[in-house]
N, C-alpha and C positions, 0 to 999 in steps of 0.2 A: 591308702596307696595313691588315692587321686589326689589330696592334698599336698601330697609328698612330693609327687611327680610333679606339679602346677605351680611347688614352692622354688624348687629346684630348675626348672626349667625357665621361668622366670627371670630367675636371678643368672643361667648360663646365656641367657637370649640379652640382658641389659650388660655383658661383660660382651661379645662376641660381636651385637650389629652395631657399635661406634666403628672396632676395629672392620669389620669385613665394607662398612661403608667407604672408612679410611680408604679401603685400599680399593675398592669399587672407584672414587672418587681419583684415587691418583693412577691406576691404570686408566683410566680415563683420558685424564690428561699426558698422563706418556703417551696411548696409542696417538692423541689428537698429535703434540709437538714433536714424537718422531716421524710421522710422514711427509712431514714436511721438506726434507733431506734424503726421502729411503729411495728414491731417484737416483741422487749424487753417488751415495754410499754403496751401492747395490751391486751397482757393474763391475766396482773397483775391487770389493772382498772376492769377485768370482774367479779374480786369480788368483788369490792366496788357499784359497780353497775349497774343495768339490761338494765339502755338506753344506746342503740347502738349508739345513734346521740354524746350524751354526752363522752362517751367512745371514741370514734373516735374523737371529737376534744381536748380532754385532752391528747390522746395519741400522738396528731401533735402537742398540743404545748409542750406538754415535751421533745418530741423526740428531737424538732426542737432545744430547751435549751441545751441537754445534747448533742448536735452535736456540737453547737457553743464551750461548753465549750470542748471536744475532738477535735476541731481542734487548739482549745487556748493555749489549753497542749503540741498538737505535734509542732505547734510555738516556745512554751517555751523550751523543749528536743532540737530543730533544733538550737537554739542558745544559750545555756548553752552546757558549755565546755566535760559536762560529756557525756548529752545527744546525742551531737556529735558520741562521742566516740560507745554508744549504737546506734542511727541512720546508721552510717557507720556498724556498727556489724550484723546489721539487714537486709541493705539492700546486705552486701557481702553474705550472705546466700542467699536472695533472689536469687539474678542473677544465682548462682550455679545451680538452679532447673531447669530441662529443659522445652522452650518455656515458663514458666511464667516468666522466668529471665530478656530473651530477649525481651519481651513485659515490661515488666518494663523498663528497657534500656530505650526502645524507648522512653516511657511517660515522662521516669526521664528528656531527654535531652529537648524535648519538653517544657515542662514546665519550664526549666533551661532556655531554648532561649529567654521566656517572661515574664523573671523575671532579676531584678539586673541590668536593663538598658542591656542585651545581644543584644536586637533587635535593639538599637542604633548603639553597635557597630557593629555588624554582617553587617547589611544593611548599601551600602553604598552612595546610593541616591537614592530619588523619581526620577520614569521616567515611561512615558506613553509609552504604546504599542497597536498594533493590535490587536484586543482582541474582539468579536470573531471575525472580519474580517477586511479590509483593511480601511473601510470607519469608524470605532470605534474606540475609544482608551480607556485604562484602568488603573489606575492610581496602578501601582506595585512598588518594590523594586528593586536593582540591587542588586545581591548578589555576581557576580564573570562574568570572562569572558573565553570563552569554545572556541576551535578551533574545526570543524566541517569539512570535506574534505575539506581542504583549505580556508574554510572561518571565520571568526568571529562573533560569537555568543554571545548574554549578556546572563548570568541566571540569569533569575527575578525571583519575590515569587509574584503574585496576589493574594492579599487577597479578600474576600468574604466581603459586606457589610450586617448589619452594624458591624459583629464578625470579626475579623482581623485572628483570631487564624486558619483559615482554609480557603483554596485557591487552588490556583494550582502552581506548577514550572513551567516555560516556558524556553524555546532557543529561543531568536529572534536574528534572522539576525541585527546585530550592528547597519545599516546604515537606518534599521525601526524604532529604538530605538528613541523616542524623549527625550531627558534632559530637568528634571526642576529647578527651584533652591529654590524648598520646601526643609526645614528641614527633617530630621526622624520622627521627633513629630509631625510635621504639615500637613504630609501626613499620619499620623495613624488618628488624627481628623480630617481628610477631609474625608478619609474613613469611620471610626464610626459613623460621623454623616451625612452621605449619603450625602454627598456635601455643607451641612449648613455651617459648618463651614469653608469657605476658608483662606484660608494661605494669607496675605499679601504681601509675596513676590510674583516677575514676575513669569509668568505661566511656561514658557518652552526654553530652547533655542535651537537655530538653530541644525538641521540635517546634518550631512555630507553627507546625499541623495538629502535635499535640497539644500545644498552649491554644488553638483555636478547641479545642473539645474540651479543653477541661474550664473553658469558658464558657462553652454552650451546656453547662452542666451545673 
């Protein structure tokens, strides 16, 4: 019976959480892109009609509609040559203002970095580090290399699972630094999907911490 039940439930639990995530994932995102509008939409359903329940989901799914179609738009302005011209116009104003300029800055470059293949180039290998402490490691980016009173330092970017887009910077001492010979891309889906998907390439290669002990040996 317990094998029964553990055989069967198994195989209902590997049919059920793709779907129940699916839709975890995209009511998600309808809540987030109809509120955007439920303002606009809200007042104007209250005269066609007295139910609240009704009112309220006519008003998410329009919202939800006229959000897709205003980010379809500012797509289309972003790459049409005039729209250009107005988008740059737009945001040179913006930055002028003080504190909202430079918060935009920030967002613009942000979202510049994880877009257009930048994180390809930017990052220049998968490598595991100490993370939080000597006995873990955590699978980040190298981004550059930093000298630190005499020593050498990698700057990595650890991303957060299963969202890449936010992490932490690190300084790790070089010689903790382990190399592997993942791709860019095959260490963002090894991240995303919480380890599922592994990289086919070899995991890591040697340490020049280790190459110093297996010297002294």
């Amino acid at each position: 019976m317990k094998n029964f039940f553990k055989k069967y439930f198994v195989a209902g639990l590997l049919i059920l959480l793709p779907l129940w995530l699916t839709y975890f994932v995209f009511m998600f995102i309808f809540e987030w892109t109809s509120s955007f509008s439920m303002p606009f939409f809200h007042p104007i359903l209250k005269h066609f009609t007295d139910d609240a329940s009704w009112i309220l989901f006519l008003a998410k799914v329009l919202s939800f509609f006229l959000t897709l179609l205003i980010i379809c738009f500012a797509g289309f302005l972003a790459t049409n040559f005039i729209g250009k011209k107005i988008l740059r116009l737009f945001e040179n104003i913006l930055q002028k203002i003080p504190a909202i300029g430079s918060i935009y800055s920030v967002f613009k470059k942000f979202t510049s970095f994880f877009s257009n293949g930048s994180m390809s180039k930017d990052f220049q290998k998968v490598v595991f580090v100490p993370f939080p402490n000597k006995n873990t490691y955590c699978v980040a980016f190298s981004t550059g290399k930093k000298v630190v009173n005499g020593k050498n330092f990698i700057t990595v970017f650890m991303p957060t699972t299963p969202n890449p887009t936010t992490g932490f910077l690190l300084l790790i001492q070089e010689e903790d630094v382990i190399e592997s010979e993942y791709s860019v891309e095959e260490g963002i889906q090894y991240i995303m999907s919480a380890g599922i998907i592994r990289p086919e390439t070899n995991t890591m290669v040697e340490t020049k911490n280790s190459e110093n002990k297996n010297d002294g040996i």
